[in-house]
Steps between C-alpha positions, in 0.01 A plus 500: 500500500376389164139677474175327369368190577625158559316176318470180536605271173230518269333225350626477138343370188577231310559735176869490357606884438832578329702792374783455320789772504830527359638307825236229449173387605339616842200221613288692728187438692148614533312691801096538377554743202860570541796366333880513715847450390698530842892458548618660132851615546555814351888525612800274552533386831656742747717265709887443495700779321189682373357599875539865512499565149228629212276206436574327147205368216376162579646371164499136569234222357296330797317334211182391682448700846231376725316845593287385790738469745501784718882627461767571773485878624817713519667458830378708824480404864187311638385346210524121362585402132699760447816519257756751297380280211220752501449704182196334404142699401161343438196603261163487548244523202148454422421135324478470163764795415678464162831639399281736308296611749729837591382531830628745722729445771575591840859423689453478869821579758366340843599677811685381816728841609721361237622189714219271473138413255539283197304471202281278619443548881234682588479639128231277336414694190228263420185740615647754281568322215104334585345860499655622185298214289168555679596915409526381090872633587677191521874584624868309527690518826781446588687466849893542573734433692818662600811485763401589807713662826871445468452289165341793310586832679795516686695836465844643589789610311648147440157404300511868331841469398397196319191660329252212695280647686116518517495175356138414581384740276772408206314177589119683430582652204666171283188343643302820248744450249414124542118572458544735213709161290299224651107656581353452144551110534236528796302750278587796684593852272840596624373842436244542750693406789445722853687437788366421823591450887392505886765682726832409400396375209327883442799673599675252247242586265597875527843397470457372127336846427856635578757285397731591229357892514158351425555354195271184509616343187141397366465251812219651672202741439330564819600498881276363821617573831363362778640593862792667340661732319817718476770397731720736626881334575818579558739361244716176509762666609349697804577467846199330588543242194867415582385456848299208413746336264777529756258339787389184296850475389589484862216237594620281237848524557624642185715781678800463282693585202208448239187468703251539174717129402460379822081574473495364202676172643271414780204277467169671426398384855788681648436862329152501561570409887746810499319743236064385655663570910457850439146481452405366859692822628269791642689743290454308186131466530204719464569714176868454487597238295873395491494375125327777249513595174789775497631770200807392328702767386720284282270412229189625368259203602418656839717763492318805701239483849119429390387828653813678273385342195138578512557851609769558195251337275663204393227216566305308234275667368170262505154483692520385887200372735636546857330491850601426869311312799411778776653367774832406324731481779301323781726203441815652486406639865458218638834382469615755776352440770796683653409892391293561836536907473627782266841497581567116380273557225691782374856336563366173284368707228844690482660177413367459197664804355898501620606834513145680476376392862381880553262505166328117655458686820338776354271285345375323791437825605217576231305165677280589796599301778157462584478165671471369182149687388614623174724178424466166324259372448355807449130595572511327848538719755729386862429114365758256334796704673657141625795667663613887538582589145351243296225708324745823446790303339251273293349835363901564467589187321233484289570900332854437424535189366156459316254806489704765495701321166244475322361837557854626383524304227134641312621857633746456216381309267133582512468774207739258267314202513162354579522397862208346758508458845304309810498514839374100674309549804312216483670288804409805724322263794814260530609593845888599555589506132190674316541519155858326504770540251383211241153505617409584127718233326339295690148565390647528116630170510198370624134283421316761673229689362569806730465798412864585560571197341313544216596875460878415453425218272330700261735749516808304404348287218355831318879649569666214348256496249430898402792667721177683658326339808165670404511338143335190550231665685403645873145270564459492868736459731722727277457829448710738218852521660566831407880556378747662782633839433670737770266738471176257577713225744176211369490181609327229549418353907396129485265416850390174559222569299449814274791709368495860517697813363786615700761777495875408560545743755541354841796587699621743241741737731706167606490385095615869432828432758615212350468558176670842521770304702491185287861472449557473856239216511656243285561144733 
């Protein structure tokens, strides 16, 4: 699901905008006080013999590109205009910006469980971009997009032994190394560039903090997470990984002699039927994604797991804002309907983690089955609990594929770097859900003038600006978000309409389990 908010076309002015780049000239539009350039490719198109392999420069000339159009988004199942022509990115920038200007910039990774989202969808930067002029901190962003699902992260040996795999992010990171050649034309400073995504695009996000041992190259300064964080996988070539290569080569029917060939060979249509089926599947859904982001052993882009790397110290070294929603996994729940009592909830959570059943049961075991009291969404006693163990696995979900990451990830990296962290309660009175996973990008990408809304605003702008969410001030709503350390656990709880001081503390003995046990929680 691609998070924020949907919009209608805007009505543009009548202004002519232009940048011109080394590929040509980009005519974009106008939306009130915003300038866009949508549909720049960034990469050669990934069709024919290049599907399945590392995304090449965009070297051609397109001489005059008409950057209103809304551009196709990468393919995934369920959506219109969709295409493998896909490696386009837009930018969004305050009117009036001159190449001069230095402004500084923030890439966004949308979300979508890596098979779905776009640049666009759901993503409208525009508020953002709005707030930083009315803040006298005008800022640049910029909004990518990347393979999705089969077309950007299928593993399994015969992708491994051809050194292509986790191709969606080799497609984020020449879409960095695009903004640190191309951003000063828009009068962005290539050296103030953080890095910035909801949910998948978080735990991509993290991702670049790891890649090639950590060494960022120059192409980013600062991270924001939003609704994820470190992923723990298996690698490429695990059971689990080889297991989904071998079962969309079988829906496609590619069982054969060369079956990467044959994938390659069938109409984009055709591979997306095969690779998207597995996402209607029970097992597939909740927080067990078929297509992820997996370690490479064979090279040193994304060589080690994210929990492996942070732990050994081998991340980048810069500030990070980070925060969750509360009720992260009430969505995820929902999706099976099927877990009426312990037994089938322990059984599903065993197959995330071939091979470690016994540690996922043990888990479950740390959760109250309490009728769903001390479950998601939290704070609501025997309501919400829409069949038998919807509330206990949200509360589940939610820990180990969003909280609980992110909590790990400033264990480690806390005393190296300046970190910050929030907790979104703000959608508490939504029945069912609560405070649902993308409840807060929601409110970011927003018009409102919420305090949630308002809260999170501030806080990016001032961290793209100053690397510090405090430094552009803490006038009502805010108030000082103190820096996290392990030793004081601060953070920040937006509620619908005051924020208050925290501590990061809340279902600490099941946080202590899997963490000590991480290894044997990697999907």
């Amino acid at each position: 699901m691609a998070l924020g908010r949907a919009l209608a076309s805007p009505t543009l002015d009548k202004r002519a905008v232009e940048v011109t780049i080394s590929n040509g000239t980009i005519l974009g539009g106008v939306n009130g006080n915003v300038e866009f350039y949508k549909g720049i490719p960034f990469a050669e198109p990934p069709v024919g013999d290049l599907r399945f392999k590392h995304p090449l420069p965009f070297n051609s000339n397109f001489g005059s590109l008409d950057g209103t159009k809304k551009a196709a988004t990468c393919m995934q199942a369920g959506t219109e205009g969709t295409s493998e022509d896909c490696l386009t990115l837009q930018v969004l920038r305050p009117v009036s910006v001159s190449a001069s200007s230095k402004l500084p910039v923030a890439v966004f990774f949308h979300g979508g469980a890596f098979s779905s989202g776009g640049a666009e969808d759901g993503n409208d930067m525009t508020p953002i971009v709005e707030k930083s002029v009315g803040m006298n901190a005008p800022v640049i962003l910029v909004s990518v997009q990347y393979r999705l699902g089969a077309f950007g992260f299928l593993a399994g040996k015969e992708l491994a032994e051809e050194g292509n795999t986790n191709l969606g992010l080799r497609d984020q990171r020449l879409a960095l190394q695009w903004v640190q050649d191309n951003i000063a034309a828009f009068g962005g400073d290539p050296h103030k560039v953080v890095i910035w995504g909801f949910s998948a695009g978080a735990m991509s996000v993290f991702a670049h903090s790891v890649i090639n041992g950590g060494d960022a190259g120059g192409l980013f300064r600062g991270l924001i997470t939003s609704s994820g964080s470190v992923l723990p996988t298996a690698s490429v070539t695990s059971t689990k990984a080889q297991e989904v290569y071998n079962i969309v080569v079988s829906r496609a029917g590619c069982t054969g002699a060369d079956s990467l060939q044959c994938l390659r060979a069938l109409s984009a249509d055709n591979l997306l039927k095969a690779a998207s089926s597995l996402n209607m599947e029970f097992r597939w859904l909740g927080g067990n994604p078929p297509h992820l982001p997996r370690p490479d052993d064979s090279d040193s882009f994304y060589s080690v797991p994210g929990d492996a790397a942070v732990a050994d110290g081998k991340y980048t070294k810069v500030p990070m804002l980070t925060g969750n929603s509360e009720d992260e996994g009430t969505l995820f729940a929902l999706t099976q309907v099927n877990v009426t009592n312990d037994k089938i909830l322990q059984d599903y959570l065993a197959t995330y983690y071939p091979g470690n059943g016994e540690y996922a049961r043990k888990l479950v075991s740390l959760y109250p089955d309490d009728l769903g009291i001390s479950g998601a969404p939290y704070g609501t006693g025997l309501s919400n609990n829409v069949f038998g163990q919807y509330k206990r696995l949200a509360s589940i979900l939610g820990d180990i594929t969003f909280i609980f990451q992110r909590r790990f990830h400033l264990e480690k990296i806390s005393s190296e770097v300046p970190t910050w962290s929030y907790l979104s309660s703000s959608l508490h009175h939504l029945p069912i859900v609560g405070s649902m996973h993308g409840g807060d990008a929601m409110q970011t990408l927003s018009d409102s003038t919420s305090s949630p809304a308002v809260t999170q605003q501030r806080w990016l702008v001032s961290f793209i600006n100053k690397l510090d969410p405090n430094a552009l001030g803490v006038s009502p709503p805010l108030i000082n978000l103190p820096r996290y350390t392990t030793s004081e656990l601060h953070q920040i709880q937006l509620k619908s309409s005051a924020n208050a001081l925290v501590k990061d503390d809340y279902r600490m003995k099941q946080y202590e389990y899997w963490r000590d046990n991480i290894s044997r929680f990697r999907l």
